[in-house]
LONURO-186829 format. One record per residue: residue number from 0; residue in three letters; x, y, z of N, C-alpha, C in turn. Coordinates in nm, 2 decimals, padded with zeros to 4 digits. Example, Ala and Ser with C-alpha at 12.3 -4.5 7.8 and 13.67 -1.06 7.14 Angstrom:
<rs>
+------+------+--------+--------+--------+--------+--------+--------+--------+--------+--------+
| resi | resn |   n.xx |   n.yy |   n.zz |  ca.xx |  ca.yy |  ca.zz |   c.xx |   c.yy |   c.zz |
+------+------+--------+--------+--------+--------+--------+--------+--------+--------+--------+
|    0 |  ALA |  01.32 | -00.57 |  00.78 |  01.23 | -00.45 |  00.78 |  01.32 | -00.33 |  00.78 |
|    1 |  SER |  01.28 | -00.22 |  00.71 |  01.37 | -00.11 |  00.71 |  01.29 |  00.00 |  00.79 |
+------+------+--------+--------+--------+--------+--------+--------+--------+--------+--------+
</rs>
This chain:
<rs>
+------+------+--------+--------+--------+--------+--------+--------+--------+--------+--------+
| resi | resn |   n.xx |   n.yy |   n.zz |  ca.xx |  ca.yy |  ca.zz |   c.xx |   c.yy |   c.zz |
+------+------+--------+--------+--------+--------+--------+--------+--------+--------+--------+
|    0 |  UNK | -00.11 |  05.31 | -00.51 | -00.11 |  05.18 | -00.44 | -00.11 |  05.07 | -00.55 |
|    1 |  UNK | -00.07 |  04.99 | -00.53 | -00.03 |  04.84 | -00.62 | -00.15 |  04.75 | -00.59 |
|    2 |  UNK | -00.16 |  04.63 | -00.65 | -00.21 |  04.55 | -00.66 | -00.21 |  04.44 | -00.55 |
|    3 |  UNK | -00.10 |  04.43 | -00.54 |  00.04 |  04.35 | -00.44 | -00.02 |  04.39 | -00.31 |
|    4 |  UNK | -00.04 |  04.55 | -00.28 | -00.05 |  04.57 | -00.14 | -00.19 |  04.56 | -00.07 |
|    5 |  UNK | -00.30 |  04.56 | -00.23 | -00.42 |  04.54 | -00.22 | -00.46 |  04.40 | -00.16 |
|    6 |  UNK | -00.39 |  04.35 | -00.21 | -00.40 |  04.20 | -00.20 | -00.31 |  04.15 | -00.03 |
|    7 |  UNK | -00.25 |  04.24 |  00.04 | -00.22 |  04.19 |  00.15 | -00.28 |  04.28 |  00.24 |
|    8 |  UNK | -00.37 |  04.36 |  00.21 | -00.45 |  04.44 |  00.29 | -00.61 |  04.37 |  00.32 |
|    9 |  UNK | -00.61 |  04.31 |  00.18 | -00.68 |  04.17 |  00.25 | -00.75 |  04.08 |  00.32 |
|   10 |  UNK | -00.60 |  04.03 |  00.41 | -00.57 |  03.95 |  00.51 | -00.58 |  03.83 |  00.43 |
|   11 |  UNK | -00.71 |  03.76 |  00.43 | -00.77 |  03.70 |  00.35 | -00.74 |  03.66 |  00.19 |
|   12 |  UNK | -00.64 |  03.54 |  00.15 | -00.60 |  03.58 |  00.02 | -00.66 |  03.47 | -00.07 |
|   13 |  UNK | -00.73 |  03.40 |  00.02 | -00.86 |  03.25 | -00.05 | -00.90 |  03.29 | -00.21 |
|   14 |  UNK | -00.89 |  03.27 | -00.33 | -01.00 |  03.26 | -00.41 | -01.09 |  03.11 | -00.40 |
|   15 |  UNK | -01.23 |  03.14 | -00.43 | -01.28 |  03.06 | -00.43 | -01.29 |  03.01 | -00.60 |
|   16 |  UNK | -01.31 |  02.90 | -00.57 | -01.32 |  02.82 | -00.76 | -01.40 |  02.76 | -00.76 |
|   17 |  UNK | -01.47 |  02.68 | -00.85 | -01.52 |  02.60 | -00.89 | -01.47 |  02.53 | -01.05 |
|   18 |  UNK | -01.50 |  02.40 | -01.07 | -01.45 |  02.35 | -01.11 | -01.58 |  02.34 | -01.28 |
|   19 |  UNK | -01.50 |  02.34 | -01.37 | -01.55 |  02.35 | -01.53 | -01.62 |  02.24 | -01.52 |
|   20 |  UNK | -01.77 |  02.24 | -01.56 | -01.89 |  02.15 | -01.57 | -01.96 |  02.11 | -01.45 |
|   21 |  UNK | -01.94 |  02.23 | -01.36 | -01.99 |  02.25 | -01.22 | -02.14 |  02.27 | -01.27 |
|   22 |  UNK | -02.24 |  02.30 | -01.19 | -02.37 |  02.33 | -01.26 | -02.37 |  02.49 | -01.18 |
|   23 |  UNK | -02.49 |  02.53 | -01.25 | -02.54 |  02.67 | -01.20 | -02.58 |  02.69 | -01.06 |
|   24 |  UNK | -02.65 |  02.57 | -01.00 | -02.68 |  02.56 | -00.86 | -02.61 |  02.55 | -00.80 |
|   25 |  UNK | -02.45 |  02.50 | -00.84 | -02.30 |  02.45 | -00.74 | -02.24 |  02.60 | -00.73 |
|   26 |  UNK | -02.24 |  02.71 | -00.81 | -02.21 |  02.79 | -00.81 | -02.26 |  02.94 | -00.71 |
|   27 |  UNK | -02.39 |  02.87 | -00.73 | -02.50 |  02.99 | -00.63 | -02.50 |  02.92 | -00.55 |
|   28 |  UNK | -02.47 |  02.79 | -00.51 | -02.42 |  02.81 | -00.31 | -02.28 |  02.82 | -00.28 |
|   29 |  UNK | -02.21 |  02.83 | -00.40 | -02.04 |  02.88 | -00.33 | -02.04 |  03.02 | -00.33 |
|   30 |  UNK | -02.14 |  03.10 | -00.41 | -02.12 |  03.24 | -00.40 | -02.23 |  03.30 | -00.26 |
|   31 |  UNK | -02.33 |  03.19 | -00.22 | -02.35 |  03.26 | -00.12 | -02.32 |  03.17 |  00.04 |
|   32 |  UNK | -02.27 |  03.07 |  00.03 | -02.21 |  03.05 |  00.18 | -02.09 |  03.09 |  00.19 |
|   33 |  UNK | -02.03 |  03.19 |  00.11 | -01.88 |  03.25 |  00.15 | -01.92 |  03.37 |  00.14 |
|   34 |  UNK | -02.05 |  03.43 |  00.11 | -02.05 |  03.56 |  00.07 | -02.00 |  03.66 | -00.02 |
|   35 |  UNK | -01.99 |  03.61 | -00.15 | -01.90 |  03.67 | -00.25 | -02.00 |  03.68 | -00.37 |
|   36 |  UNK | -01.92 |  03.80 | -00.45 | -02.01 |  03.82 | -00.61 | -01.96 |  03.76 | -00.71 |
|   37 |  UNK | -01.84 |  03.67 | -00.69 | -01.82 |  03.60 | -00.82 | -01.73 |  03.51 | -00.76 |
|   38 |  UNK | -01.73 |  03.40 | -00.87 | -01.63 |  03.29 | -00.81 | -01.57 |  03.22 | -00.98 |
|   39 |  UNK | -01.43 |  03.18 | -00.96 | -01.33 |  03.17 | -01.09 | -01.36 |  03.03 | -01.12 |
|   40 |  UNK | -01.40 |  03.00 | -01.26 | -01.40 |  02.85 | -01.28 | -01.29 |  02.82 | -01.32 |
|   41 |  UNK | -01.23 |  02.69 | -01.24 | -01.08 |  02.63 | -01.28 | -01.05 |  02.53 | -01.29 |
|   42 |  UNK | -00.98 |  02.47 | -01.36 | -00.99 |  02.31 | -01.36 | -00.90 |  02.28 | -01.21 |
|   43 |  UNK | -00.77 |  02.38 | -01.17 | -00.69 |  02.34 | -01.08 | -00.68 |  02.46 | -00.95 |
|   44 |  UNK | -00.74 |  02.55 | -00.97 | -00.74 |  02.69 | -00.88 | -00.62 |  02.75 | -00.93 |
|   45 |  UNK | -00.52 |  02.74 | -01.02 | -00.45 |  02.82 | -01.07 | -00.53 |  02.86 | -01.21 |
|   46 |  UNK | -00.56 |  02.80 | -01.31 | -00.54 |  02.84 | -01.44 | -00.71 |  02.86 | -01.41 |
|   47 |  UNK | -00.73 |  03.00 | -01.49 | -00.88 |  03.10 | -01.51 | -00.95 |  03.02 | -01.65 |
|   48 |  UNK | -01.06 |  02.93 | -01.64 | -01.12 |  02.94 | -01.75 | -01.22 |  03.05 | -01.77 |
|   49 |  UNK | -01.28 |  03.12 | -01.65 | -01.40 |  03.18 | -01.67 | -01.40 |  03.26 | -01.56 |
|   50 |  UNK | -01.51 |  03.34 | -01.54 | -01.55 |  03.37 | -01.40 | -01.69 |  03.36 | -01.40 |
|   51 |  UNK | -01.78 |  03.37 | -01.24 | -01.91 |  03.36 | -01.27 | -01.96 |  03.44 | -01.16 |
|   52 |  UNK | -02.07 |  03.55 | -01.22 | -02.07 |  03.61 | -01.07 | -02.21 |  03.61 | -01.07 |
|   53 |  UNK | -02.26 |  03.68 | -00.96 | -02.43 |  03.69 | -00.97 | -02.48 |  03.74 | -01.01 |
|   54 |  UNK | -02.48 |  03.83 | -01.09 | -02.51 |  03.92 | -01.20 | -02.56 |  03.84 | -01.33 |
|   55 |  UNK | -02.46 |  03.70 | -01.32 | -02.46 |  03.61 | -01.45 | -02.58 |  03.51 | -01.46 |
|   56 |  UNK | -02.58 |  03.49 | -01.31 | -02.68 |  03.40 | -01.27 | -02.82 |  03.46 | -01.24 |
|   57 |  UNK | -02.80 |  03.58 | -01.20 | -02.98 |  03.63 | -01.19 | -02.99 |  03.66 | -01.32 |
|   58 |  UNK | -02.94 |  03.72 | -01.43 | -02.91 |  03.71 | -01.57 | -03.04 |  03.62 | -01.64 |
|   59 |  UNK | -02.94 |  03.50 | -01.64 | -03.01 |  03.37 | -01.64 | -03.13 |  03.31 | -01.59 |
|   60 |  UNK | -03.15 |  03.38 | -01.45 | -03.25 |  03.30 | -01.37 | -03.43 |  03.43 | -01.45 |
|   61 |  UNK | -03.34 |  03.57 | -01.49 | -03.46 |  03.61 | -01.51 | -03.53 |  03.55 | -01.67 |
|   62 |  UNK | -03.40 |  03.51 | -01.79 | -03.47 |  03.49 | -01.87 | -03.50 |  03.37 | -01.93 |
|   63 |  UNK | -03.44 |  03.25 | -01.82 | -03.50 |  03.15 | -01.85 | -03.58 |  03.10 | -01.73 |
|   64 |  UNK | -03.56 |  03.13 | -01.66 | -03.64 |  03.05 | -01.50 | -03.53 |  02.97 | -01.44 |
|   65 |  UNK | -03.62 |  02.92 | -01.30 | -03.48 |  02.78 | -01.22 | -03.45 |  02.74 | -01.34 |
|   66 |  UNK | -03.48 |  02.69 | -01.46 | -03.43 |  02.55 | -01.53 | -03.26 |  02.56 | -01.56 |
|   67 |  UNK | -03.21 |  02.71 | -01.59 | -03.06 |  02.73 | -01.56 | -03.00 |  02.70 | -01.48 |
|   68 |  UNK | -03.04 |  02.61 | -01.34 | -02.97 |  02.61 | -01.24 | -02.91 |  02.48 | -01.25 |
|   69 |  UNK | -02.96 |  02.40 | -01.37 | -02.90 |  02.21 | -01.38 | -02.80 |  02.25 | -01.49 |
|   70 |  UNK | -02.77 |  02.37 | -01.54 | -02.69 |  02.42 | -01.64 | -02.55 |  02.39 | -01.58 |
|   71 |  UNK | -02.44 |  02.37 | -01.69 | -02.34 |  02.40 | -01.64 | -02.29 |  02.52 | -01.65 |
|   72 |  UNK | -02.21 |  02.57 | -01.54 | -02.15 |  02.71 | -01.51 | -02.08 |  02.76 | -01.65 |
|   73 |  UNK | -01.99 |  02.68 | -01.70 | -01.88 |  02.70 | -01.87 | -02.03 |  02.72 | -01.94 |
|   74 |  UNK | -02.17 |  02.78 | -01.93 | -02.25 |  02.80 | -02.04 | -02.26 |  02.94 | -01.99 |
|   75 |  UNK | -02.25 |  02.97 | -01.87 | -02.31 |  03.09 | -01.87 | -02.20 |  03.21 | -01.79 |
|   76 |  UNK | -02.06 |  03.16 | -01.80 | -01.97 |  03.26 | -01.73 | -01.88 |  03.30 | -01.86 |
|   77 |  UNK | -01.82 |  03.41 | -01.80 | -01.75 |  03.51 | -01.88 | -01.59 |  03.44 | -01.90 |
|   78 |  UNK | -01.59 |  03.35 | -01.98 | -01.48 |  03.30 | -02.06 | -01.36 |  03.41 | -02.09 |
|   79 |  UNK | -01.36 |  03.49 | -02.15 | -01.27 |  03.60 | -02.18 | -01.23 |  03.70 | -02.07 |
|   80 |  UNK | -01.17 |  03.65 | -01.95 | -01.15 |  03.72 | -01.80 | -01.06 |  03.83 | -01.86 |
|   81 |  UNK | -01.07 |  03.90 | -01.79 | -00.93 |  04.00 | -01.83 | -00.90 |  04.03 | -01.64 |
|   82 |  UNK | -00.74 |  04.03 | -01.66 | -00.69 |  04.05 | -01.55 | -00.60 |  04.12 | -01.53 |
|   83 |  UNK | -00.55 |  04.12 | -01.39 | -00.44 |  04.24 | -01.41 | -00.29 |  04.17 | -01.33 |
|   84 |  UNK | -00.18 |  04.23 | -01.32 | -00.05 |  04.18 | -01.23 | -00.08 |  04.22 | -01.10 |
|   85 |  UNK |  00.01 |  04.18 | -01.01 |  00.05 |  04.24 | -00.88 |  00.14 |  04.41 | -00.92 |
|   86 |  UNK |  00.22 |  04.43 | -01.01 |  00.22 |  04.52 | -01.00 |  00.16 |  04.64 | -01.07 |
|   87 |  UNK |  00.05 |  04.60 | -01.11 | -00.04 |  04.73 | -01.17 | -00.10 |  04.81 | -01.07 |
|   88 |  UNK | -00.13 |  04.93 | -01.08 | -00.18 |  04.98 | -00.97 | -00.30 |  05.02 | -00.96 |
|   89 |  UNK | -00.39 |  05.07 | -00.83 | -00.52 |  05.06 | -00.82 | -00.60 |  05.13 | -00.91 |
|   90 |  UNK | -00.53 |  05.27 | -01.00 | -00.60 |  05.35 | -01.08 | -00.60 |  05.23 | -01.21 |
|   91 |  UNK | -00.50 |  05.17 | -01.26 | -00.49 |  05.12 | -01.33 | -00.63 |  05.02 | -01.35 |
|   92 |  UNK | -00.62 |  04.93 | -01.27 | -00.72 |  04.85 | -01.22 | -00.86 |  04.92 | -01.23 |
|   93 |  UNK | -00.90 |  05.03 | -01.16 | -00.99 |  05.09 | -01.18 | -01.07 |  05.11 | -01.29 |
|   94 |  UNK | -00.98 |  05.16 | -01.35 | -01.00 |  05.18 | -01.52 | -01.05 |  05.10 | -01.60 |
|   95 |  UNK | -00.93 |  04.94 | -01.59 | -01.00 |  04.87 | -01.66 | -01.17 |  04.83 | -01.64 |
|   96 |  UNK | -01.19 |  04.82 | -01.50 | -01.28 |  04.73 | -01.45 | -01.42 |  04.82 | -01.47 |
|   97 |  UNK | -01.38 |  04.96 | -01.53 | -01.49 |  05.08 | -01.49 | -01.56 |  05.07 | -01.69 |
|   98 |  UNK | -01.41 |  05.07 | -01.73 | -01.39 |  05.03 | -01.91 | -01.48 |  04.90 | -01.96 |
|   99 |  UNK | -01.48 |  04.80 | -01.88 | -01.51 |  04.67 | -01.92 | -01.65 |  04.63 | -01.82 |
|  100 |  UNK | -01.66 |  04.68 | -01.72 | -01.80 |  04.68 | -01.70 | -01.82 |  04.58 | -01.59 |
|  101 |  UNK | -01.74 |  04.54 | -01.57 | -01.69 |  04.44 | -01.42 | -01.64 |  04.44 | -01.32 |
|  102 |  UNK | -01.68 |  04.36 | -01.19 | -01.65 |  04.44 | -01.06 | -01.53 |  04.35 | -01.01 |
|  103 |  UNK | -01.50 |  04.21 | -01.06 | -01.41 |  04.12 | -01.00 | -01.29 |  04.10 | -01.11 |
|  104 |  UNK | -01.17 |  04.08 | -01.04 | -01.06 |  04.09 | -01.18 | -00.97 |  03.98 | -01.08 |
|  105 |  UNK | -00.91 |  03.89 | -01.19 | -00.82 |  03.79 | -01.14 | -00.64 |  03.84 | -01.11 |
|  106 |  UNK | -00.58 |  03.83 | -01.02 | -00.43 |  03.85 | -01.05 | -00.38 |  03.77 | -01.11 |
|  107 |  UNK | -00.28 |  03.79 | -01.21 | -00.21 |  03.68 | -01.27 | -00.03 |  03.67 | -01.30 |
|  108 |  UNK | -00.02 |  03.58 | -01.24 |  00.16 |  03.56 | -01.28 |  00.19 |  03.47 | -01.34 |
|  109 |  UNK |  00.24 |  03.51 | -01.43 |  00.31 |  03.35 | -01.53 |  00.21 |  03.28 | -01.59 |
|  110 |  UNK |  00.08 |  03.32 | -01.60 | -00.02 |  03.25 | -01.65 | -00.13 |  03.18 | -01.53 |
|  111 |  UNK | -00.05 |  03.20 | -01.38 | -00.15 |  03.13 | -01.27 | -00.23 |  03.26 | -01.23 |
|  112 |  UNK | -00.33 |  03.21 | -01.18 | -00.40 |  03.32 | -01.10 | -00.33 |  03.35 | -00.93 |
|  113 |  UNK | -00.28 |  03.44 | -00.91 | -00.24 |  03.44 | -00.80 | -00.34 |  03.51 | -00.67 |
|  114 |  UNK | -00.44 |  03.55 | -00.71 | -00.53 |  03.63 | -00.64 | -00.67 |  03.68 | -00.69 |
|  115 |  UNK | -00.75 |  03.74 | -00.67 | -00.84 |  03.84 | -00.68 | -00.90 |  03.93 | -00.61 |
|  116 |  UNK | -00.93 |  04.05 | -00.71 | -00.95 |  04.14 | -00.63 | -01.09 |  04.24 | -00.69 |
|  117 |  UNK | -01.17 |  04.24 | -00.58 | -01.29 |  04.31 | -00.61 | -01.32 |  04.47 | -00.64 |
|  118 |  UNK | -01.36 |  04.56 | -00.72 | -01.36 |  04.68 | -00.74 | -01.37 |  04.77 | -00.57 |
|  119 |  UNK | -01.45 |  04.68 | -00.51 | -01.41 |  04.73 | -00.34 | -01.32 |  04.73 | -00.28 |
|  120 |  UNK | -01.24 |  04.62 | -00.30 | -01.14 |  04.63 | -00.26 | -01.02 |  04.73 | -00.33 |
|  121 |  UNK | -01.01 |  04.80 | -00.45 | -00.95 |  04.84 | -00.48 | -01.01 |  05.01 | -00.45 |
|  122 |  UNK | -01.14 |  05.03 | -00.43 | -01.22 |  05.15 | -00.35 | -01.14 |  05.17 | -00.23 |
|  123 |  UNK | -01.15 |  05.09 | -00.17 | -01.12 |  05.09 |  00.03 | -00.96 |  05.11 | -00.01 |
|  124 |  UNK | -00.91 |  05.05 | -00.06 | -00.72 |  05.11 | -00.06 | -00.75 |  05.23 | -00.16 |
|  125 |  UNK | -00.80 |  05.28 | -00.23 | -00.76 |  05.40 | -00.28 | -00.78 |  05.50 | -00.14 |
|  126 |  UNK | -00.97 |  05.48 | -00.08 | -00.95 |  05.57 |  00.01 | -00.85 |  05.59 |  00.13 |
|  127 |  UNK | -00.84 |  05.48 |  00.16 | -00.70 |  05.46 |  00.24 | -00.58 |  05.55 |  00.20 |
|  128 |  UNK | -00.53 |  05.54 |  00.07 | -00.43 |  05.62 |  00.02 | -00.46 |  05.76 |  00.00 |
|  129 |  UNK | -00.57 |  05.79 |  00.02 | -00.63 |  05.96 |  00.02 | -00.61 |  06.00 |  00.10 |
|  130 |  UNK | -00.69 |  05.91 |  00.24 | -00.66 |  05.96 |  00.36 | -00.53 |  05.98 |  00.45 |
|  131 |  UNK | -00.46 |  05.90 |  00.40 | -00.29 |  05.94 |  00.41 | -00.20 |  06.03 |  00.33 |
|  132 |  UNK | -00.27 |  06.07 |  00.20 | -00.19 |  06.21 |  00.18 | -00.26 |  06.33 |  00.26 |
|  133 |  UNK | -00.39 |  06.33 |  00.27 | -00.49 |  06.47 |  00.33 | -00.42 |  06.44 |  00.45 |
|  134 |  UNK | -00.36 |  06.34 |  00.55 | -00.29 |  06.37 |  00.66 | -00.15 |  06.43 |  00.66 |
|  135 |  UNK | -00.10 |  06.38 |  00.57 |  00.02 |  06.43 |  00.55 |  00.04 |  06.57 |  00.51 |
|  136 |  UNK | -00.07 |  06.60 |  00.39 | -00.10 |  06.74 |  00.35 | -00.15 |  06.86 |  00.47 |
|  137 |  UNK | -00.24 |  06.79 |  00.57 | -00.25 |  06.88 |  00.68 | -00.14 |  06.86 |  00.81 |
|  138 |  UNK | -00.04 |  06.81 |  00.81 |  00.07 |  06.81 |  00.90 |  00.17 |  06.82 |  00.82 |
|  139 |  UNK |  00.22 |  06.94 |  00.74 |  00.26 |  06.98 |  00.62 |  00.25 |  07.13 |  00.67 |
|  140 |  UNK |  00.15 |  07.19 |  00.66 |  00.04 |  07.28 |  00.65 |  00.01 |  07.35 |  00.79 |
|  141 |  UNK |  00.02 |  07.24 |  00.92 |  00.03 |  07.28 |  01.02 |  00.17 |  07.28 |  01.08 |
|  142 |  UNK |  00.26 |  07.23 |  00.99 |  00.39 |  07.23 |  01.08 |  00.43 |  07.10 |  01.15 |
|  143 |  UNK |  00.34 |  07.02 |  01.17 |  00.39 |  06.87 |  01.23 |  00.52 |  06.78 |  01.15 |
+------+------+--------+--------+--------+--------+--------+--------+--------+--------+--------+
</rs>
């Protein structure tokens, strides 16, 4: 499965952003009134400066206390995103995100971000594509 199909399986193809010199407290209420583990800092919602997830921010919150939260987000998010195309596919993806130790990866075309997509999300379409060969493999097998 591709990336492409990941991303229209979806529904939903919103990234949420926040904007470079946002603070740490603007960040922890966009990740939790939308219910998400990370959110992309951008000057324009196309171009990636960073990402910031909550991992980064309890990070922070355990070793300095609230006082990180008047911080700006560009202090404490992961600058060096690595992402992947629409047409890479979900093992591909896997790999990297398993290799680098992260659960959110941006799509990218031409240098914009066209999407993202969460290590779940690329879980739920792999199993999806399992469960569609094991059907095919047993109506194969039974003759259907």
């Amino acid at each position: 499965m591709l990336v492409q199909q990941i991303l229209k399986s979806k529904g939903d193809e919103r990234v949420f952003t926040i904007r470079p010199g946002a603070s740490v407290a603007e960040a922890a209420q966009v990740l939790s009134t939308n219910r998400i583990g990370a959110v992309i800092v951008s000057p324009d919602g196309r171009k990636v400066q960073g990402i910031v997830s909550e991992r980064d921010i309890v990070r922070e919150l355990g070793r300095r206390g609230t006082g990180c939260l008047t911080d700006k987000v560009d202090n404490i998010m992961t600058a060096k995103t690595v992402g992947c195309a629409r047409t890479d596919s979900a093992d591909q993806v896997m790999e990297m995100m398993t290799n680098g130790r992260f659960r959110h990866m941006p799509v990218m075309e031409g240098g914009d971000m066209v999407g993202l997509i969460s290590i779940g999300d690329v879980v739920k379409a792999r199993l999806s594509e399992l469960a569609m060969e094991k059907d095919a493999l047993e109506g194969m097998i039974k003759g259907f």
